[in-house]
C-alpha positions, 0 to 999 in steps of 0.5 A: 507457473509449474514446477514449484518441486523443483525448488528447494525450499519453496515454502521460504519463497512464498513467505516472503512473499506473503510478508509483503502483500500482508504488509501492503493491506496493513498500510491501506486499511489501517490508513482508512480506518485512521481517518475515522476522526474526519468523519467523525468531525464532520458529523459532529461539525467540529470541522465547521467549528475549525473553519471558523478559525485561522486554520484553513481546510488545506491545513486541515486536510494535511493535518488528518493525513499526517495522522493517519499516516503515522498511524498506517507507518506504526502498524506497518511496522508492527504487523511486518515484525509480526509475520517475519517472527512468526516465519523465522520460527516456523520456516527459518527465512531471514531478512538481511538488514540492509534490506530493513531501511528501504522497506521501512522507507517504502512503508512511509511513503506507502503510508502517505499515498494510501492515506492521500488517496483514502482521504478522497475517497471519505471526503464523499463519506457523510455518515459514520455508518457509511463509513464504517461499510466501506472499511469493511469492503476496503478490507476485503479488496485491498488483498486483490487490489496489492495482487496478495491473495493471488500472484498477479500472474494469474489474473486477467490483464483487467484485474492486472490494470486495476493493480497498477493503478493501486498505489499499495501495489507498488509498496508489494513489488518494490518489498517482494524484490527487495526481500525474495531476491536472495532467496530467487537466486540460490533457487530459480534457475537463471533461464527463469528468473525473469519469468517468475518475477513477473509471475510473482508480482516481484516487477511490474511492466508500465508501457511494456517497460519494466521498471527498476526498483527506483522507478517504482519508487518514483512512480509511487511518489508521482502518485503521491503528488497528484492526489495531494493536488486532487485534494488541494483542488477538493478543499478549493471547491469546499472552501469557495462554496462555503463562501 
């Protein structure tokens, strides 16, 4: 992608689309480290404890995913009012408010899903140390795996392949739509517009079929429901051998 000197204010653009690749990370790796309780739990055998109870793992599960996903939603939300402050000082870009309410609904479905899928990745982590490591590689791939840390058009189509099947990566499109389009359309010729939005990450191809903005959002709920139903089938297997 060349030509960046022919916008006007590039630096607006590009803003904007940090924003939603920082919020995208904030989302992923703050739900990992919200579940740090289920570790903890099971280290100290309190979830054994818990099953000796009316509450069953299923109910256990969900209830660590409701907090963890309070947890990401909140630090959403803080760390997306951070960095628009921080650009609206330094660059001048403006947020409309009919962009805020999908966003924060992007971000709360986002943080759900992250949280679902990072609470079957720690169901297999037995040890806080373990634990704690895999925070620390999480952290640094989340930035490649939302396709933040360079724009997707620049990556092979594995690494391509690879954010498509990163729920987080959705929340990054659908956000890097809903705020950069303003900004695309008084500064993208429209002979480009196309290309410089899949260039950037704004819209995502599944199938050779470029999805809309709700589909993305559908797409990201259908994530959302088979990893609950990975984890419901995890706590039966749990369940049945503690039997």
């Amino acid at each position: 992608m060349n030509g960046w000197e022919m916008l006007a204010h590039p630096n607006k653009l590009l803003d904007l689309w940090i924003i939603a690749g920082i919020v995208a990370i904030a989302g992923i790796t703050t739900s990992f480290q919200g579940l740090n309780q289920f570790v903890d739990d099971r280290v100290n055998r309190t979830s054994d404890d818990l099953r000796l109870t009316d509450i069953s793992p299923l109910s256990q599960s969900l209830s660590y995913i409701l907090s963890a996903s309070l947890i990401s939603f909140v630090m959403q939300i803080f760390v997306f009012a951070i960095v628009t402050i921080y650009f609206s000082l330094t660059d001048h870009i403006k947020i409309f408010v009919n962009d805020l309410w999908p966003s924060l609904g992007i971000m709360l479905l986002a943080a759900v899903v992250d949280t679902v899928l990072n609470l079957i990745i720690v169901a297999f982590i037995h040890k806080e140390k373990t634990f704690n490591i895999m925070s620390s590689i999480l952290g640094a791939l989340s930035g490649f795996l939302v396709a933040s840390y360079f724009p997707i058009g620049l990556l092979p189509k594995v690494a391509q392949d690879l954010v498509k099947l990163t729920p987080g990566s959705y929340q990054a499109i659908f956000v890097r739509n809903l705020l950069m389009s303003d900004q695309i359309k008084k500064q993208v010729p429209t002979t480009l517009v196309k290309r410089f939005k899949n260039f950037l990450g704004c819209q995502i191809k599944l199938g050779g079929h470029l999805l809309t903005d709700e589909q993305v959002v559908f797409v990201l709920a259908g994530m959302g429901v088979i990893l609950l139903l990975v984890v419901a089938f995890i706590n039966l297997i749990v369940n049945r051998k503690k039997k």
